[in-house]
N, C-alpha and C positions, 0 to 999 in steps of 0.2 A: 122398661120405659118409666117406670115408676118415679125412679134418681132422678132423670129428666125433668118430668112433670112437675117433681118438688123443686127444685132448682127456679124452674120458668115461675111457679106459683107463689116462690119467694119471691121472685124479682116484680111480680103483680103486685102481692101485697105491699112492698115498700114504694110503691109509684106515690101516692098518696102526699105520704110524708116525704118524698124528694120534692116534689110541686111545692110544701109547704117551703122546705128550706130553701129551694132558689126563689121562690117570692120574697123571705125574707131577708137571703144574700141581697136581693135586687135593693130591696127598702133600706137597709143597716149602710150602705153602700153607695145608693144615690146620690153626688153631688149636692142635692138640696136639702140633704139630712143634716139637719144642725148639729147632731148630738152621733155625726158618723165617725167624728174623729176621737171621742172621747173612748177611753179604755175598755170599758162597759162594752162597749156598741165594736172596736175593733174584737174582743175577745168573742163575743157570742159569733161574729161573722165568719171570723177563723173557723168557730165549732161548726156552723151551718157548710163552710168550703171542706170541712173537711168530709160530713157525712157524707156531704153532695159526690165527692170523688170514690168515698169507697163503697157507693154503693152505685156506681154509674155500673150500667154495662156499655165495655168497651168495644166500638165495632174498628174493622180493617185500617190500620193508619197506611198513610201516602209515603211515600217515599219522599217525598217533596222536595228531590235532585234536581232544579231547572236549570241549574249553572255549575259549571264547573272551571278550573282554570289549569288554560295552558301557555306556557313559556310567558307566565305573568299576565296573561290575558283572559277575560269575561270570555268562555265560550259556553250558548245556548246547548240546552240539555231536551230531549223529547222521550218520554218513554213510548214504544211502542209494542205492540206484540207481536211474534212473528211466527211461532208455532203455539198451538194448543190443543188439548185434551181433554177431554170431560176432567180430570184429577189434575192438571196443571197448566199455565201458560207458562209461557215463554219469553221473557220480556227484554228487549232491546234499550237501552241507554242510549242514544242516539246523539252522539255530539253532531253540532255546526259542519257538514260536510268539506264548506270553505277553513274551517279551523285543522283539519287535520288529514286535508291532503297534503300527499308527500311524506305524511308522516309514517314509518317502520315501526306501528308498533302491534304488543300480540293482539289475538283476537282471545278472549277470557269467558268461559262459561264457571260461572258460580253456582253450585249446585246449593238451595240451601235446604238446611232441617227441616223435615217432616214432624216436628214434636210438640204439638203445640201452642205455639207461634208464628207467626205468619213470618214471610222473606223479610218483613220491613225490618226485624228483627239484627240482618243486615244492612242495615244503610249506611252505618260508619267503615264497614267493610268495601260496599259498590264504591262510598266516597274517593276513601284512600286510592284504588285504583281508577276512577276513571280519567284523570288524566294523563293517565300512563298506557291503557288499555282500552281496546273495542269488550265493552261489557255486556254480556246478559245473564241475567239469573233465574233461575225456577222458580212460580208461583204458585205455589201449592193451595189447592182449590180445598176451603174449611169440606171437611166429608156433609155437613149437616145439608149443605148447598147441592148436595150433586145426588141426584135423583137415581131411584132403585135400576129404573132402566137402563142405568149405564155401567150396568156390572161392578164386579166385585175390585178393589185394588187392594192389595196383598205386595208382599218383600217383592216377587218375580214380575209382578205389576212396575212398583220403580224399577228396578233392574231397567226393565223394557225400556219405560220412559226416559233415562238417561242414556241409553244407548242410542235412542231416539231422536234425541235432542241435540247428542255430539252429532248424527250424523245429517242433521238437518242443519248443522254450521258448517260444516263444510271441512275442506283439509286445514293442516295448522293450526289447530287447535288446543288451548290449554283448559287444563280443568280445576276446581278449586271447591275441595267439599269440607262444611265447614262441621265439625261434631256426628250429630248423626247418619246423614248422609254417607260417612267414608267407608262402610262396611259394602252397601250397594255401588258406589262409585268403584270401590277397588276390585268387586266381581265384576262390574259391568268393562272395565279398561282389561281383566283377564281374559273375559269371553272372547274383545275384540282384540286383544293381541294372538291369542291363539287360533281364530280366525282367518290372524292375517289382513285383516280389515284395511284397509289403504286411509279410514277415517279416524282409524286410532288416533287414541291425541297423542300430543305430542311430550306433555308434561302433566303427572299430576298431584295437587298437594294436597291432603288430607292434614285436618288441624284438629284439635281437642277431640278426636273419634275413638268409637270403641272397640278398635280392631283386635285388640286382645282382652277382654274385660278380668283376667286370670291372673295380669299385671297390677298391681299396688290397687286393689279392688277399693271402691268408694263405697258410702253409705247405698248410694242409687245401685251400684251392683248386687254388694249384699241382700237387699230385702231381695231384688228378683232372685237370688239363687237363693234362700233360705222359703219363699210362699211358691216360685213355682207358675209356672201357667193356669195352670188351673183356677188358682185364688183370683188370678186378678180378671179372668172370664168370670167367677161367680159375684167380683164383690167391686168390677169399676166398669164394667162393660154395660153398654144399656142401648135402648133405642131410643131416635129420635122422634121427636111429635109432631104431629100435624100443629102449624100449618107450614112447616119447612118444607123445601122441595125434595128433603132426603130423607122423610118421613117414612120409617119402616124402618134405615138402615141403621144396623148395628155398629155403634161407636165405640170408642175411646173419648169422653168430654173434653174439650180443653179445660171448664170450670176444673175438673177433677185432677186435672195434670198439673193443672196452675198450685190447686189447694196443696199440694204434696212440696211444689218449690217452695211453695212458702212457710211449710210447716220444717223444712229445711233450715230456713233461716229464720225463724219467725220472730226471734228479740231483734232481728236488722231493721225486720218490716216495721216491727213498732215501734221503734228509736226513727227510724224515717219517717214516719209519720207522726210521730209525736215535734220531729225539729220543724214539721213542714206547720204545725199546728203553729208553733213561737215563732217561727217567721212569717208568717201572717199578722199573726197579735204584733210583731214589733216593725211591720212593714217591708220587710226582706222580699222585695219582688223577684228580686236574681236569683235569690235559694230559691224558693218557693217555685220559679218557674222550673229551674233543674230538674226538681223534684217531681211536676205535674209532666214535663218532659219523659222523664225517666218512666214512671207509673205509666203514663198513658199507651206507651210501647209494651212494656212489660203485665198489664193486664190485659191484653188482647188477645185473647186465643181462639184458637178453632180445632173442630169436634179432626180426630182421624177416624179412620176405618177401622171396626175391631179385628181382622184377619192382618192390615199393616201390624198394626200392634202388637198382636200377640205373636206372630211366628217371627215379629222382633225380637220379643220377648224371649223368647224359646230357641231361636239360633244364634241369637247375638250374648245375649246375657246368660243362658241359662246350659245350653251346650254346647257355645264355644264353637260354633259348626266350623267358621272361616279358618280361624288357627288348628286348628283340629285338623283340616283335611278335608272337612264331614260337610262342606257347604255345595249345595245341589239348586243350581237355575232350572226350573223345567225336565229335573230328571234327569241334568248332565252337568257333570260335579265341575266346580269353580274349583280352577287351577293354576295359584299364583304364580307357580314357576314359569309359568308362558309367557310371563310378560316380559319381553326382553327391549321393546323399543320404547315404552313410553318412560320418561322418566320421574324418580317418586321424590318426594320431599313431604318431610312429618314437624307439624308443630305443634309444642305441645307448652302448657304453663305451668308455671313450678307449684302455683297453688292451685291448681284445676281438683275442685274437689268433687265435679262430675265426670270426667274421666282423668282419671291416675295417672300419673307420668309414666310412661313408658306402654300405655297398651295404645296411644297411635303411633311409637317409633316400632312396633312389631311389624308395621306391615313391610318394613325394610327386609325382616329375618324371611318373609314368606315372600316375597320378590327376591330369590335363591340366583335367579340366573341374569339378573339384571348385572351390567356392569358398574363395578365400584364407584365411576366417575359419575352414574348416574343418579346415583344415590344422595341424599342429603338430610339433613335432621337440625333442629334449631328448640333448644328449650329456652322460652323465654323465661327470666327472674321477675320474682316478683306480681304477676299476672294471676288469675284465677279464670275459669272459664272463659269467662265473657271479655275478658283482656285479652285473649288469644285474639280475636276478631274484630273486636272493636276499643274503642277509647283511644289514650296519647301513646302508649307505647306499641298498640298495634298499628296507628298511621307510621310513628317514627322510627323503630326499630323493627318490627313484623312486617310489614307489609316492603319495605326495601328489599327485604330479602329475598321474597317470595318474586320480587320483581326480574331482581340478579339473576335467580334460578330460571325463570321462562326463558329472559334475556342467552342467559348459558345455555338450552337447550332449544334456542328458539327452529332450527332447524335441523335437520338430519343429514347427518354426509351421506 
């Protein structure tokens, strides 16, 4: 609890002096400042926007999808929720029921990552498809919110959840797991092919995941196989503090997850924040907002579960369980060759420097009895993680594809 307490006790002590600098953002700033437009008075304001940002804590951003367009047209957007869980909702896109009757088109659950960042994470991803597709994506509930009472969530926890989820949408269903999610999506589509499940989807694509982390290993691989479960129970795992409602439970921080991407890149972070500083001082509202856009998504995290995490850790990253063989739901081994009807497609980015190219086209090799035709694989050039899923080449060339492919498999003979 300790990490915790210091973390929250930081964020106490800079209250203070953030009050100080958004008074004096307000004053340098105000219209009736005579001396707001001079150099002096732009430069110090920049300095005040900027503390002001990195030291906000960031809570849950919106999706804030209320429109979207079909065959050129404004149609009204509603999110609603339509299943949940103490660890997840459910959430329904709900277009204009007048705008897309009559329309063929599929029904899509996006399953999104548990790592740190909330679903909104995809927004550019829901975007791209919702004119094409009936959308809902997984909400994954920060751990820090959800209270000791409501048990433990662990790998076999999601597992449950997504198999839960397909089968509260009903038949004809496609699925779409975006990085880490595709290790629990591609047991969870085994379980129910071999099952025989009549709710199996019908299609599934798995993008930038870590289905084989053995393939062209990343920095984020290495440290987990080089420190081990252990270390990271003794040295990032902590409990949360009163007065949360999940006060008691054993975490994963997001703070702490956040601190690690950043120290990833961390000359990016302070070239972006250093450009975001001059375009302020020289009036660049457009940079400047990209930039407050971009950050405001990207520093908002939420706490996981430390049992998710670590037996993440340890099956996925550290023993390879899924490619191995060695992967076990509930004591009853995960068996990719079973999957014979739902069909697979793997995207991956030439510059994904969180998972390597080629450990999400593995899951192709481990779907053995799948037929050829159903199979498919797409590296996109040029793209690095987050290009898989979101920005201009993933609306323009990633997401047509993945469209084509449901389209190709949209039913069964």
């Amino acid at each position: 609890m300790v990490l915790y307490q210091l973390y929250e006790f930081n964020h106490a002590a800079v209250m203070p002096l953030r009050a100080a600098a958004e008074l004096s953002l307000w004053a340098l700033r105000h219209p009736l400042n005579p001396f707001g437009e001079t150099p002096g008075a732009k430069t110090m304001a920049a300095a005040f926007d900027l503390f002001e940002s990195v030291t906000r804590r960031y809570g849950k951003p919106k999706f804030g999808l209320d429109e979207t367009e079909i065959d050129g047209k404004p149609v009204p957007v509603v999110e609603r929720v339509v299943w949940e869980k103490p660890f997840c909702k459910l959430i329904h896109f709900e277009r204009e029921p007048s705008a897309v009757k009559g329309l063929d088109q599929p029904k899509l659950l996006i399953v999104a990552p548990m790592s740190g960042h909330y679903a909104t994470l995809l927004r550019g991803t829901v975007e791209a498809m919702l004119p094409h597709c009936d959308v809902y994506i997984t909400d994954w509930t920060d751990a820090r919110m959800v209270p000791l009472a409501s048990g433990i969530f662990g790998l076999a926890e999601y597992v449950d959840y997504v198999i839960d989820t397909i089968r509260a949408l009903g038949p004809d269903l496609h699925v779409l797991g975006v990085c880490q999610p595709s290790v629990p999506v591609f047991a969870a589509v085994a379980l129910m092919n071999e099952d025989e499940d009549p709710l199996a989807p019908l299609t599934m694509t798995l993008m930038g995941g870590p289905i084989d982390t053995r393939e062209s290993p990343t920095e984020v691989n290495r440290l987990a196989t080089e420190r081990g479960t252990e270390w990271y129970e003794r040295n990032v795992i902590t409990t949360v503090p009163f007065p949360y409602p999940g006060a008691l439970r054993r975490v994963y921080p997001g703070f702490v997850q956040l601190s690690g991407f950043m120290a990833m890149n961390l000359d990016r972070h302070m070239d972006a924040h250093w450009n975001y500083f001059a375009h302020m001082v020289d009036g660049d509202g457009d940079s400047a907002q990209k930039h407050r856009e971009f950050y405001d998504e990207y520093l908002a995290v939420m706490d996981m579960t430390a049992e998710f995490y670590l037996e993440t850790v340890d099956q996925v990253f550290v023993r390879h369980a899924l490619p191995k063989g060695e992967l076990l739901h509930r004591d009853r081994p995960v068996r990719p060759e079973a999957i014979t009807r739902t069909a697979l497609m793997t995207v991956e980015g030439e510059k994904d420097d969180i998972s390597g190219v080629g450990q999400t086209k593995a899951a192709h090799k481990l779907a053995s009895a799948l037929p050829a035709s159903m199979h498919e694989h797409w590296e996109q050039p040029g793209v690095g993680h987050y290009g898989v899923f979101n920005g201009s080449r993933w609306k323009a060339e990633i997401a047509p594809r993945v469209r084509a492919f449901m389209a190709k498999h949209a039913r069964h003979s």
